[in-house]
C-alpha positions in Angstrom: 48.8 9.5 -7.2 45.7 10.6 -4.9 42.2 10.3 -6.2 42.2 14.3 -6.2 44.6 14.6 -8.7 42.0 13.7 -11.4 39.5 16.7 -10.1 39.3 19.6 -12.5 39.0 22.5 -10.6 38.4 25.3 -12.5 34.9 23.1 -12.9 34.4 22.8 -9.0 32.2 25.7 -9.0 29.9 24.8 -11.4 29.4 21.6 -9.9 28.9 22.8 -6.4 26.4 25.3 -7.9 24.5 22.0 -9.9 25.0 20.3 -6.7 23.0 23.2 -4.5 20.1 23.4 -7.4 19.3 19.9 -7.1 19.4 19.9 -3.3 17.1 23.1 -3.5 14.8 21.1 -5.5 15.0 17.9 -3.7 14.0 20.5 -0.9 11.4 22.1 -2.5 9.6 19.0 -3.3 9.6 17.6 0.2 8.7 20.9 2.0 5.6 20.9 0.0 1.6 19.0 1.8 1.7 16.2 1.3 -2.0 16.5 2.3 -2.5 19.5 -0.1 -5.7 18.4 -2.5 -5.0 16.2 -5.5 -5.1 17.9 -8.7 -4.5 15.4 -11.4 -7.9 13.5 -11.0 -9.9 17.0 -10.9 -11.7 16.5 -14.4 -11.9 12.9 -13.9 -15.0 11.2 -13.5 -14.8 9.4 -10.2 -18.5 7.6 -10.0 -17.1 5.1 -12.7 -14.6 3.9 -10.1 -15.5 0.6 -7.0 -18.5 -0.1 -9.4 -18.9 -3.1 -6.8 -22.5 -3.9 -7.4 -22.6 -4.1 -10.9 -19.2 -5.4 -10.8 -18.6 -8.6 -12.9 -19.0 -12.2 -11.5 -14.9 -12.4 -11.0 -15.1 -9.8 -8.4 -18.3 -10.1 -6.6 -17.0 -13.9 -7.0 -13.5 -13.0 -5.3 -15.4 -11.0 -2.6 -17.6 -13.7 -1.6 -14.8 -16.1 -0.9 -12.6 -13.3 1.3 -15.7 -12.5 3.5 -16.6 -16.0 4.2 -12.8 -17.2 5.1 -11.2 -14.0 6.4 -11.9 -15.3 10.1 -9.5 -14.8 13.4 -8.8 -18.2 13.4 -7.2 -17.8 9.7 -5.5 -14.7 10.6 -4.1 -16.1 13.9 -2.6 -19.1 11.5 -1.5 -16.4 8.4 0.1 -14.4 10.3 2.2 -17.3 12.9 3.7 -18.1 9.0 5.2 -14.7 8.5 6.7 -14.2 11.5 8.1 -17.5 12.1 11.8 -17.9 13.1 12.2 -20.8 10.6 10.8 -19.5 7.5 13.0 -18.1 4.5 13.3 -14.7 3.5 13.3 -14.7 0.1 15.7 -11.6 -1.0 15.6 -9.0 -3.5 15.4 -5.2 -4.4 12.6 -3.1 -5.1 13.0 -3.3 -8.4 12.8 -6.8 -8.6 10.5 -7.1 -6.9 8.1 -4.6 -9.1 9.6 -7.1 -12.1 8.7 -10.3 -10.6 5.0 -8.7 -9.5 4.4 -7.5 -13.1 2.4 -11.2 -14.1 -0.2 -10.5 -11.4 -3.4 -9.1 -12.4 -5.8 -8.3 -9.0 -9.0 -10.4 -9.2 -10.6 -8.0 -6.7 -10.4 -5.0 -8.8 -13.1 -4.1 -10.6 -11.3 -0.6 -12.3 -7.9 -2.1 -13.9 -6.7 -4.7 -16.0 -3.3 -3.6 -16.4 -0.4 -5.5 -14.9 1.0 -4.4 -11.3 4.4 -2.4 -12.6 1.7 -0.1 -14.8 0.0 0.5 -11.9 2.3 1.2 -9.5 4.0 3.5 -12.3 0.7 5.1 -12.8 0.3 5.9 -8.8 3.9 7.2 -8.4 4.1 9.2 -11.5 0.2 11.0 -10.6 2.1 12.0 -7.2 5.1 13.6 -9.0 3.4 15.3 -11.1 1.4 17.0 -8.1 4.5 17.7 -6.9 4.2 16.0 -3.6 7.1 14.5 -1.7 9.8 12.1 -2.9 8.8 10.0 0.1 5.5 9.6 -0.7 6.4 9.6 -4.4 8.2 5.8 -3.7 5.4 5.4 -1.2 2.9 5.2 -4.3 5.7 3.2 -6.6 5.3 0.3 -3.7 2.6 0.3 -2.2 1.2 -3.2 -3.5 4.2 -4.9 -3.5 2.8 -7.0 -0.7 1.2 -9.0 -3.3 4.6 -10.9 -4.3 3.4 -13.2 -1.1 1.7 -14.9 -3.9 5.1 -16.1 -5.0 6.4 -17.8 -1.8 4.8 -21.1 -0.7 5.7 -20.6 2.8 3.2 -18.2 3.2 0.6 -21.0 2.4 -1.7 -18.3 0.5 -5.0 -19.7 -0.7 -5.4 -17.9 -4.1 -6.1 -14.4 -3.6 -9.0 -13.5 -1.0 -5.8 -13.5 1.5 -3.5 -11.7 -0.4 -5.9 -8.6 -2.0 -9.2 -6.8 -1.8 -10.4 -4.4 0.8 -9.7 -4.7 4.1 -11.8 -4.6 7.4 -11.2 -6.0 10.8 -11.5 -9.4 12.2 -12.0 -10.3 16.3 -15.6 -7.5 15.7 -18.7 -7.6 14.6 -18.4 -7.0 10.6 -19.4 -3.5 9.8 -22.3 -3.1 7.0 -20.1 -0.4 5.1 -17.7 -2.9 4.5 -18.1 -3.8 0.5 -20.6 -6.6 -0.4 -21.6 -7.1 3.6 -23.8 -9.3 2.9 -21.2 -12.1 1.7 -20.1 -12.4 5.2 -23.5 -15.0 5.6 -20.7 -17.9 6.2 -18.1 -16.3 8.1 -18.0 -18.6 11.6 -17.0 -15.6 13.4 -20.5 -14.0 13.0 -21.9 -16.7 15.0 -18.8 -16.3 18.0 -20.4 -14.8 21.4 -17.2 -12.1 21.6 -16.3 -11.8 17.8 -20.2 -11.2 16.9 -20.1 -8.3 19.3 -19.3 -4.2 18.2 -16.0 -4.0 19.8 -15.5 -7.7 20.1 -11.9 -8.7 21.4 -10.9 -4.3 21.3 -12.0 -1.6 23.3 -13.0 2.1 22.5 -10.1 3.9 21.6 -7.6 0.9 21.3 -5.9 2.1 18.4 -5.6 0.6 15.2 -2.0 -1.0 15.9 -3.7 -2.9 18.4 -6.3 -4.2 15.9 -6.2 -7.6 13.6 -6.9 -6.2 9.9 -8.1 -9.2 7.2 -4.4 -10.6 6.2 -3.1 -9.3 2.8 -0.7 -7.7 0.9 -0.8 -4.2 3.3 -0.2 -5.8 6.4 2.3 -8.2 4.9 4.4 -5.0 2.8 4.0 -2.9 6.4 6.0 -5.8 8.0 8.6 -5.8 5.3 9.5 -2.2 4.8 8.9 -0.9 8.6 12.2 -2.0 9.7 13.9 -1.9 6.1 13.5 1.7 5.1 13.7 5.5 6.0 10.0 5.8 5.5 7.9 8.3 7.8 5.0 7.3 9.7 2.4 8.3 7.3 3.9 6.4 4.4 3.7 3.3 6.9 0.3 4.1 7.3 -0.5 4.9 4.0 1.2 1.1 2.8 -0.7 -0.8 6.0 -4.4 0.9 5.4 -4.7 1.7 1.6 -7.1 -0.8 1.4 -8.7 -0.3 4.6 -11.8 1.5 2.7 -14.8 0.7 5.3 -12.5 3.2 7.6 -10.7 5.9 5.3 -13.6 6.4 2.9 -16.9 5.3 4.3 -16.7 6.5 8.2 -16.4 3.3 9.8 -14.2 1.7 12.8 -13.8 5.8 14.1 -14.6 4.4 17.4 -11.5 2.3 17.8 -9.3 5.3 16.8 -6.4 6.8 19.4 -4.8 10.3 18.7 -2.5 8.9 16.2 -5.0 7.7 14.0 -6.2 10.3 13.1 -3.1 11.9 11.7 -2.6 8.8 9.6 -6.3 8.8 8.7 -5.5 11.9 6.8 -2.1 10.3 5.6 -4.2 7.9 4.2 -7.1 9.7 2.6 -4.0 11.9 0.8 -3.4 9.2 -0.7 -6.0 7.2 -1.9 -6.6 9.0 -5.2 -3.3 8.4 -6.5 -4.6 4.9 -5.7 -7.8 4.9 -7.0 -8.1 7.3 -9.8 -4.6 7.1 -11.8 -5.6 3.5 -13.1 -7.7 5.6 -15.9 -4.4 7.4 -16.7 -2.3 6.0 -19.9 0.2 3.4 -19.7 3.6 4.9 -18.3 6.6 4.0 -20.3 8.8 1.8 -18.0 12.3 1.8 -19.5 12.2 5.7 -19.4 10.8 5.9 -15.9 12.9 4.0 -14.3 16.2 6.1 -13.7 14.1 8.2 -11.8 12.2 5.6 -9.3 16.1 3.9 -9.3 17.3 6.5 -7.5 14.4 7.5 -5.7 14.3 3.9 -4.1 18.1 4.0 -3.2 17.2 7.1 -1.1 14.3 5.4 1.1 16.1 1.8 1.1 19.4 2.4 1.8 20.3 -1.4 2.4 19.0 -2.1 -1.3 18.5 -5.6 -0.9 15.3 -6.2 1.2 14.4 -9.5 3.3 10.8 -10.2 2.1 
């Protein structure tokens, strides 16, 4: 007997109606801005948040050590490990991955204590319930699951100065918005005749594809998803330059900018308070959440197991 047998019809219309609701609201959802101005941080207090300077010893601590070792020469060398032919992509899904991320707490952050999953939870749920779209929903649920490189030897990570922390780019002189600037003292490339220089190794307009950001956990969760997911530019953008803070928040690095940038720039500065400001929010319940970020996932990463 055919599969079809087992249908009962006399219910196919209701179903096809509960089918066409959901896809309405699926639609609904993803038609709306995702640029449109957060609302779920609007009585928040937001000058208690990168507290850097009266930040405690572990993170001016952490900050001292990225500046000084974050060089071209390191990022040449971080970056030859990743994408070498011979070294093992360690697989699993999302999901596991959030699981296996959840023992981390980030040395360089001076506004959370809570584990990873929390907030990664906390991002994606402070998108929801702003209602923007599903893809930038997951976007927030993954955005610092570059951070499992700490797991994998191969990578050769030295702690965590190469794995988290703002951003900023190397092969240029170091830019004085960058947090802490002056913990950049020991860094040899402030002493290179090209590096030392304002556009260094880049030119006016280069683009920031074309530029060497400090290795971490964005550039290393870009390379993972790009090719492994449905994702849309600006999520892309929004994983790869999250921490990138000297460009989205404090004006720097316009000059390299192409045409592009500055539609992600705006990508990324959509996003950045469901970042920043949802680790003040309350502790998300995991085991009820995640049916919806299951399914959310399967939508984006079709493949479900991901090379990482």
């Amino acid at each position: 007997m055919g599969p079809s047998a087992d249908i009962d019809y006399s219910q196919a219309s209701t179903v096809g109606q509960d089918l066409e609701h959901m896809s309405d609201a699926i639609d609904d959802v993803n038609s709306k801005k995702y640029d449109s101005e957060s609302k779920f941080d609007a009585t928040k207090d937001k000058t208690q948040f990168r507290q850097y300077e009266e930040a405690c010893d572990r993170v001016k601590t952490f900050y001292k050590e990225q500046h000084e070792k974050q060089s071209v020469a390191y990022n040449l060398a971080a970056r030859n490990r990743f994408h070498h032919a011979s070294r093992p992509r360690p697989e699993m899904t999302i999901w596991q991955a959030m699981e296996k991320l959840n023992t981390l707490v980030d040395e360089s952050d001076p506004d959370t204590s809570l584990s990873q999953i929390d907030h990664l939870l906390q991002s994606a749920e402070a998108i929801r319930r702003d209602g923007k779209p599903r893809w930038m929903q997951v976007t927030g649920l993954i955005h610092d699951l570059g951070k499992l490189m700490l797991f994998f030897p191969e990578l050769e990570t030295q702690g965590q100065w190469d794995v988290v922390g703002d951003t900023f780019p190397v092969g240029c002189a170091f830019d004085q918005r960058i947090i802490l600037p002056g913990t950049f003292a020991n860094n040899p490339d402030i002493h290179d005749p090209v590096y030392s220089t304002k556009f260094g190794i880049y030119s006016p307009g280069c683009g920031l594809d074309n530029m060497m950001l400090s290795w971490g956990h964005d550039e290393y969760l870009y390379h993972v998803v790009r090719d492994q997911s449905t994702l849309p530019d600006e999520a892309l953008a929004m994983i790869r330059y999250h921490s990138f803070y000297p460009w989205h928040r404090e004006g720097a690095y316009r000059e390299f900018m192409c045409k592009k940038d500055h539609d992600m720039l705006k990508a990324v500065q959509a996003f950045n308070p469901y970042d920043l400001y949802s680790k003040s929010d309350d502790v998300p319940s995991v085991e009820e959440l995640k049916p919806y970020y299951m399914e959310l996932i399967d939508e984006f990463f079709p493949q479900k197991v991901l090379k990482w």
